[in-house]
VOKOLBA-546533 format. One record per residue: x, y, z of N, C-alpha, C in turn; residue in one letter. Coordinates in steps of 0.2 Angstrom, whole numbers, plus 5000, padded with zeros to 4 digits. Example, Ala and Ser with C-alpha at 12.3 -4.5 7.8 and 13.67 -1.06 7.14 Angstrom:
BEGIN
<marnu n_xx="5066" n_yy="4972" n_zz="5039" ca_xx="5062" ca_yy="4978" ca_zz="5039" c_xx="5066" c_yy="4984" c_zz="5039" residu="A"/>
<marnu n_xx="5064" n_yy="4989" n_zz="5035" ca_xx="5068" ca_yy="4995" ca_zz="5036" c_xx="5064" c_yy="5000" c_zz="5039" residu="S"/>
END
This chain:
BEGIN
<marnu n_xx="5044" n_yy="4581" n_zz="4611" ca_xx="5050" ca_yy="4579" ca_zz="4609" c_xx="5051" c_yy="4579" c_zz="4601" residu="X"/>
<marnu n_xx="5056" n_yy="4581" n_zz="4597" ca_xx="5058" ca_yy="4583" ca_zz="4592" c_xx="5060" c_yy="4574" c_zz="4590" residu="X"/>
<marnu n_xx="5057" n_yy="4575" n_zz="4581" ca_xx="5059" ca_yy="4568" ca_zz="4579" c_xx="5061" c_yy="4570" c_zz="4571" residu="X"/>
<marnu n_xx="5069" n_yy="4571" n_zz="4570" ca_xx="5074" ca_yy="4570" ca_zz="4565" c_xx="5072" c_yy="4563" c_zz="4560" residu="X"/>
<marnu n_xx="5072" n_yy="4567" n_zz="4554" ca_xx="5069" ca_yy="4562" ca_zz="4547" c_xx="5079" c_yy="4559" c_zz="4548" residu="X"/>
<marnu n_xx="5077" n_yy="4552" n_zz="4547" ca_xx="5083" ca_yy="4551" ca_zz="4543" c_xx="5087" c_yy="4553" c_zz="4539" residu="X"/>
<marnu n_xx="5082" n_yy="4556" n_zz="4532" ca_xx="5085" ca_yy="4556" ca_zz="4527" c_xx="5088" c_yy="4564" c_zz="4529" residu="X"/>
<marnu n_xx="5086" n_yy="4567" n_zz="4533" ca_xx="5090" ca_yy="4573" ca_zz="4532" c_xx="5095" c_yy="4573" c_zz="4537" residu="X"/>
<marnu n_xx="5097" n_yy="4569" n_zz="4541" ca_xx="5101" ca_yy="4570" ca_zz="4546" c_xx="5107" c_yy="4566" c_zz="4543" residu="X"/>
<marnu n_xx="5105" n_yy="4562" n_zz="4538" ca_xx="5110" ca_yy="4558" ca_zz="4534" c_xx="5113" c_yy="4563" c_zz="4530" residu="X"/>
<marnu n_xx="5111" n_yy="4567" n_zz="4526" ca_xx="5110" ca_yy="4572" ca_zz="4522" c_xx="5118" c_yy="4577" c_zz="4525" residu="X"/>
<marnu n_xx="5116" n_yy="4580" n_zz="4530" ca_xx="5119" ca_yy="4584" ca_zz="4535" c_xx="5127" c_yy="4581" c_zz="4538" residu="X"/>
<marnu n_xx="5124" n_yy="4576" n_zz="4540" ca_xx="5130" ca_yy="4573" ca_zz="4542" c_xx="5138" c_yy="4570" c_zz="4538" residu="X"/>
<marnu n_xx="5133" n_yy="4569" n_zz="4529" ca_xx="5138" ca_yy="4568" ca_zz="4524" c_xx="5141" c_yy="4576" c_zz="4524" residu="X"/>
<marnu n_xx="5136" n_yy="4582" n_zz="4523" ca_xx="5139" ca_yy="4587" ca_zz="4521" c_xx="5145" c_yy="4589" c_zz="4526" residu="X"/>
<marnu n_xx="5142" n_yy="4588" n_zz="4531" ca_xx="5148" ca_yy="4589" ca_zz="4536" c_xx="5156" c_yy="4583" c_zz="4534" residu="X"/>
<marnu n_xx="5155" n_yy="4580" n_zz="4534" ca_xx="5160" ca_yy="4575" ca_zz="4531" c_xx="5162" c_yy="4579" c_zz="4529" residu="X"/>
<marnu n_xx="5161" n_yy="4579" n_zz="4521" ca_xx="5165" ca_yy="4583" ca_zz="4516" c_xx="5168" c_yy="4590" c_zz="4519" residu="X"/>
<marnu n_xx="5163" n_yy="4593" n_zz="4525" ca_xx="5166" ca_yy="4600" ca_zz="4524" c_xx="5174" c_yy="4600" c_zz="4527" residu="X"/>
<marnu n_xx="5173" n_yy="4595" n_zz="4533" ca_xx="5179" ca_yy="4595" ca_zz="4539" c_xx="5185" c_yy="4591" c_zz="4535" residu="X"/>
<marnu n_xx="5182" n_yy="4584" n_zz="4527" ca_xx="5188" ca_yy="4585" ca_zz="4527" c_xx="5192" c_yy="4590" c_zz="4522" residu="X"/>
<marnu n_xx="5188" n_yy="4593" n_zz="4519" ca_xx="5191" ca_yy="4600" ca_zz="4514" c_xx="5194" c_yy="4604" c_zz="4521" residu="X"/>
<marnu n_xx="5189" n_yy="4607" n_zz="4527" ca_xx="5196" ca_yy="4609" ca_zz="4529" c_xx="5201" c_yy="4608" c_zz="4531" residu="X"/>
<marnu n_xx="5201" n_yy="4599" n_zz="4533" ca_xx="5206" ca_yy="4595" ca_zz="4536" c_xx="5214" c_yy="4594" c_zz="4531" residu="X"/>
<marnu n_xx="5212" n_yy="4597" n_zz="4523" ca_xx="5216" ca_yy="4597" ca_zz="4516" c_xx="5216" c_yy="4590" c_zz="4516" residu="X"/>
<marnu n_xx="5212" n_yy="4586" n_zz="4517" ca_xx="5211" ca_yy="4576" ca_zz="4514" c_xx="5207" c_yy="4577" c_zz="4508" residu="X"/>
<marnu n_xx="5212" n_yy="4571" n_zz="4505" ca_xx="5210" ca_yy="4568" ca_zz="4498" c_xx="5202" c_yy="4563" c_zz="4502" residu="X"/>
<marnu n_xx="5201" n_yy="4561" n_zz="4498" ca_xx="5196" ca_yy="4556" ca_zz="4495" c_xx="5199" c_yy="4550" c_zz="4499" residu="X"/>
<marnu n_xx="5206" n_yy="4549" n_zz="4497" ca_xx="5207" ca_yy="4545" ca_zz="4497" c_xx="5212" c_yy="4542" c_zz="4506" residu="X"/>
<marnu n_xx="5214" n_yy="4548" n_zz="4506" ca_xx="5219" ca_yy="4549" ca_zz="4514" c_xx="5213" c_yy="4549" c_zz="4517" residu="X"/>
<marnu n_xx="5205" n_yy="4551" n_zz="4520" ca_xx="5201" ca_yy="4550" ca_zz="4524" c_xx="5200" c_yy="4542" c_zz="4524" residu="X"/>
<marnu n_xx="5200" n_yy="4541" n_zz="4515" ca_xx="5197" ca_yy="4531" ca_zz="4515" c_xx="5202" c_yy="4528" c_zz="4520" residu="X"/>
<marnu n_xx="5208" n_yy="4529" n_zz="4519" ca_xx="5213" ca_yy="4526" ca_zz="4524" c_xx="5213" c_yy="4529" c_zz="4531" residu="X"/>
<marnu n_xx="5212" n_yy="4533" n_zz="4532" ca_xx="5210" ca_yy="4536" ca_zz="4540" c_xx="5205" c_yy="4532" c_zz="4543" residu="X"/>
<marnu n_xx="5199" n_yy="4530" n_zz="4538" ca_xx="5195" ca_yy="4526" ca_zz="4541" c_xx="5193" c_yy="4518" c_zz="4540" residu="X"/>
<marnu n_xx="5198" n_yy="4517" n_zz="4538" ca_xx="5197" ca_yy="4509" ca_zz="4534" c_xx="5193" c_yy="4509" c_zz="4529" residu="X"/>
<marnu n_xx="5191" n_yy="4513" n_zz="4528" ca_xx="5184" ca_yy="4514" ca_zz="4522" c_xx="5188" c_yy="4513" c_zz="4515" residu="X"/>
<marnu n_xx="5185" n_yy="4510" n_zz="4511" ca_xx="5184" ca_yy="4511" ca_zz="4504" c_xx="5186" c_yy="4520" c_zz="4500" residu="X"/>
<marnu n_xx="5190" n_yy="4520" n_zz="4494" ca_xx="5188" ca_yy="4525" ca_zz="4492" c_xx="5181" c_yy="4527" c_zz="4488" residu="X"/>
<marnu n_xx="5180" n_yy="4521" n_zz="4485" ca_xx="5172" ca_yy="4523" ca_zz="4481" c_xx="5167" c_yy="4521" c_zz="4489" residu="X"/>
<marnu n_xx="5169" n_yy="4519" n_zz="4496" ca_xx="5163" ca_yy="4522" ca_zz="4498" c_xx="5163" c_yy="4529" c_zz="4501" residu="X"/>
<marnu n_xx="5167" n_yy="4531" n_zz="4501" ca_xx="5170" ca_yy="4538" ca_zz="4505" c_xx="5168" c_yy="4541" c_zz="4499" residu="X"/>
<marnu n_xx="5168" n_yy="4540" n_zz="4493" ca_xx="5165" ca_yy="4545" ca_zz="4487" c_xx="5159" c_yy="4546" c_zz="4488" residu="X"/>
<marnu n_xx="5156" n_yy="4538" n_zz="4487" ca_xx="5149" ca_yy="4539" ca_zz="4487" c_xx="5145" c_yy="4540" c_zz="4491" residu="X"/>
<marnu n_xx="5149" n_yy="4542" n_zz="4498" ca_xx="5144" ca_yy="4544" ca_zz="4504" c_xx="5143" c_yy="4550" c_zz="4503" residu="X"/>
<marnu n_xx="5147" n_yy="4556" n_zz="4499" ca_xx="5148" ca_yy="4563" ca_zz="4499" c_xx="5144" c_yy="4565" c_zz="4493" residu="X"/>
<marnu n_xx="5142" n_yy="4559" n_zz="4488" ca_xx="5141" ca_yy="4562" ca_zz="4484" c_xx="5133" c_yy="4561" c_zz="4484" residu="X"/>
<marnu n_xx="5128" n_yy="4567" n_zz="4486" ca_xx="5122" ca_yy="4568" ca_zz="4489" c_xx="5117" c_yy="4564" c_zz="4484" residu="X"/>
<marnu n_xx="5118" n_yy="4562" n_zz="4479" ca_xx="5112" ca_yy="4559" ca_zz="4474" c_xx="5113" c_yy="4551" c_zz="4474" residu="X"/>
<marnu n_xx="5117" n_yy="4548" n_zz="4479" ca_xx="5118" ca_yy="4544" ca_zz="4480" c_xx="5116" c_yy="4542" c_zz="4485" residu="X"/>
<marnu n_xx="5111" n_yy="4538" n_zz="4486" ca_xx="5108" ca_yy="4537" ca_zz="4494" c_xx="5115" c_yy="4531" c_zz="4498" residu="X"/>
<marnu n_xx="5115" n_yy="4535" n_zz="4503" ca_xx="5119" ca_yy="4531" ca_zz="4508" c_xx="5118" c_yy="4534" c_zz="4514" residu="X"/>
<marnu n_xx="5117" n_yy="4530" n_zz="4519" ca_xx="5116" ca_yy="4533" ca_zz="4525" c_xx="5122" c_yy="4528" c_zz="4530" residu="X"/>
<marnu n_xx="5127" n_yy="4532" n_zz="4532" ca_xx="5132" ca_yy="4529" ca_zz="4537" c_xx="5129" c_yy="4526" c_zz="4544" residu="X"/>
<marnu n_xx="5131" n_yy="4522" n_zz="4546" ca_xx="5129" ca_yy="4520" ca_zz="4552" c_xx="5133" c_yy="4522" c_zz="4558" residu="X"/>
<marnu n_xx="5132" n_yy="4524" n_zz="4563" ca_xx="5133" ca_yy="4526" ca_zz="4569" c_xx="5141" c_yy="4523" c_zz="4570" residu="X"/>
<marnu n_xx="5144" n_yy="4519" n_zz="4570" ca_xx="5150" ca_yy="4516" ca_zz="4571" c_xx="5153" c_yy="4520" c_zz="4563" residu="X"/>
<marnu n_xx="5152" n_yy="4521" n_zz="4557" ca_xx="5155" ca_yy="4523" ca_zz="4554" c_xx="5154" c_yy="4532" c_zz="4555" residu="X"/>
<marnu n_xx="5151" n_yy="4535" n_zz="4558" ca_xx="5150" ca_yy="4541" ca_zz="4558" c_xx="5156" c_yy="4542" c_zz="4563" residu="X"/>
<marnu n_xx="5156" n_yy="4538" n_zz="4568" ca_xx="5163" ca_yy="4539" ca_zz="4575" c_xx="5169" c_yy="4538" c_zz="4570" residu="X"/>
<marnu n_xx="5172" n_yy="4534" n_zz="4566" ca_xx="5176" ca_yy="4532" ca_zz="4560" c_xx="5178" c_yy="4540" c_zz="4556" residu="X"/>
<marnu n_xx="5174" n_yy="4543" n_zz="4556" ca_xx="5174" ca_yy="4549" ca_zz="4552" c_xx="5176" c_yy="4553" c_zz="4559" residu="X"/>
<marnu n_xx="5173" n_yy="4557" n_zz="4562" ca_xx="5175" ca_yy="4560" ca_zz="4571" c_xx="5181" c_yy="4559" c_zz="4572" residu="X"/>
<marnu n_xx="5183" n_yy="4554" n_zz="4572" ca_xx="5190" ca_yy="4550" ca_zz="4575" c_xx="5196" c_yy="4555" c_zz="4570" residu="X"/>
<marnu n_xx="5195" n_yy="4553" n_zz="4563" ca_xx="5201" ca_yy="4552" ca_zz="4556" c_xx="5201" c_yy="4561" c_zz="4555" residu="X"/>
<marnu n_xx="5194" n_yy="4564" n_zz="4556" ca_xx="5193" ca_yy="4571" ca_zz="4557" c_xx="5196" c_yy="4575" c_zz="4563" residu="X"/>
<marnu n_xx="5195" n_yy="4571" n_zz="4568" ca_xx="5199" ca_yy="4574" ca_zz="4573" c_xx="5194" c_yy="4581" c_zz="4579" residu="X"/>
<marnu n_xx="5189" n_yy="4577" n_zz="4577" ca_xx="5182" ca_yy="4582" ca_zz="4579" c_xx="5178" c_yy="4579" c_zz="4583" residu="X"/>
<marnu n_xx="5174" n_yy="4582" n_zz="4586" ca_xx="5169" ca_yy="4579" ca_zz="4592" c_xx="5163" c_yy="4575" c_zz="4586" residu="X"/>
<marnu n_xx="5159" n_yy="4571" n_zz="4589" ca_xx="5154" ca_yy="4568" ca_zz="4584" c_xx="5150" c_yy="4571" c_zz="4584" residu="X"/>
<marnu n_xx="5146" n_yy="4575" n_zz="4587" ca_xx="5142" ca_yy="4581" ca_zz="4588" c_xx="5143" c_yy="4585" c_zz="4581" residu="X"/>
<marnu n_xx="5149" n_yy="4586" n_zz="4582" ca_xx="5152" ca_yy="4592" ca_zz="4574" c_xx="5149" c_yy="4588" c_zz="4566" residu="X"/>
<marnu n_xx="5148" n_yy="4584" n_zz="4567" ca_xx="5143" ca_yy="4580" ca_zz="4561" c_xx="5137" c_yy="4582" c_zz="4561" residu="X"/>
<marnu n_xx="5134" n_yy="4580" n_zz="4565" ca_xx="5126" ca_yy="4584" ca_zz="4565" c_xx="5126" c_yy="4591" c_zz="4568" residu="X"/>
<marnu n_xx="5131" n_yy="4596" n_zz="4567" ca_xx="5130" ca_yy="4603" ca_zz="4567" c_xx="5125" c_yy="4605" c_zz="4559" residu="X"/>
<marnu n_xx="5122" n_yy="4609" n_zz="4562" ca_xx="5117" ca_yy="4613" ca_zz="4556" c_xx="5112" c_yy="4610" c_zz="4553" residu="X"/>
<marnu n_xx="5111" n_yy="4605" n_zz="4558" ca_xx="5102" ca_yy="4601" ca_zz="4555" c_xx="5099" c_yy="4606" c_zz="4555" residu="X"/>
<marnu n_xx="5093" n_yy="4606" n_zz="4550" ca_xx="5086" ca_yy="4612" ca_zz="4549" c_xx="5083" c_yy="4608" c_zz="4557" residu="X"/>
<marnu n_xx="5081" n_yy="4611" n_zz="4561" ca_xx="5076" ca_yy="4608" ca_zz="4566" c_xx="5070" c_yy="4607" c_zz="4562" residu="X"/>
<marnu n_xx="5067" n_yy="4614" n_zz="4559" ca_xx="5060" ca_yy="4613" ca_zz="4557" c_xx="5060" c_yy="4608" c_zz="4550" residu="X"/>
<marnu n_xx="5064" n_yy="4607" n_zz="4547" ca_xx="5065" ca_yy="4604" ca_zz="4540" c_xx="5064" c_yy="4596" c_zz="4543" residu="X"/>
<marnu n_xx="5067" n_yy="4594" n_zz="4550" ca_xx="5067" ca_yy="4590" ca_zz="4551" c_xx="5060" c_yy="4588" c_zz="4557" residu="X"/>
<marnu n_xx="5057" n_yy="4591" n_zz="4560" ca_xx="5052" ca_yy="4589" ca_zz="4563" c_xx="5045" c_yy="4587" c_zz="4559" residu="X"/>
<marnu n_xx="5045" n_yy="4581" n_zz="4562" ca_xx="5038" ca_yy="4578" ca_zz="4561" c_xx="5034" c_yy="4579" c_zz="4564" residu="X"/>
<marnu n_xx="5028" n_yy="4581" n_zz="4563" ca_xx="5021" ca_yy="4583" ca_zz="4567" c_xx="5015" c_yy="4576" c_zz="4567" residu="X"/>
END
């Protein structure tokens, strides 16, 4: 069984965020409101030198206001970047 680092599943997840909402054309700040989210936390989760990792209820908040399956978040994990031996 395959076991995913946090940090990078966190990592992937955020970039995804950002990707769907660029192609979704949302502000920073139309997402904040889509999710009840803050605007500086909807910043600071995208912005990758910033450690924040979303918690599972806020990752369905982004799926939801995206309009996407929650699956589409964790598309394009490294397998091997994230496998632990």
């Amino acid at each position: 069984m395959r076991r995913y680092s946090k940090d990078i599943l966190s990592i992937q997840v955020r970039k995804n965020i950002r990707k769907y909402r660029l192609i979704r054309g949302y502000t920073l700040q139309e997402l904040a409101d889509l999710t009840d989210l803050t605007h500086g936390y909807v910043r600071d989760l995208e912005c990758l030198s910033i450690d924040k990792t979303p918690t599972l209820e806020t990752i369905g908040k982004f799926a939801d206001a995206l309009e996407i399956d929650i699956r589409q978040l964790f598309d394009d994990v490294d397998i091997d970047s994230s496998n632990k031996k």
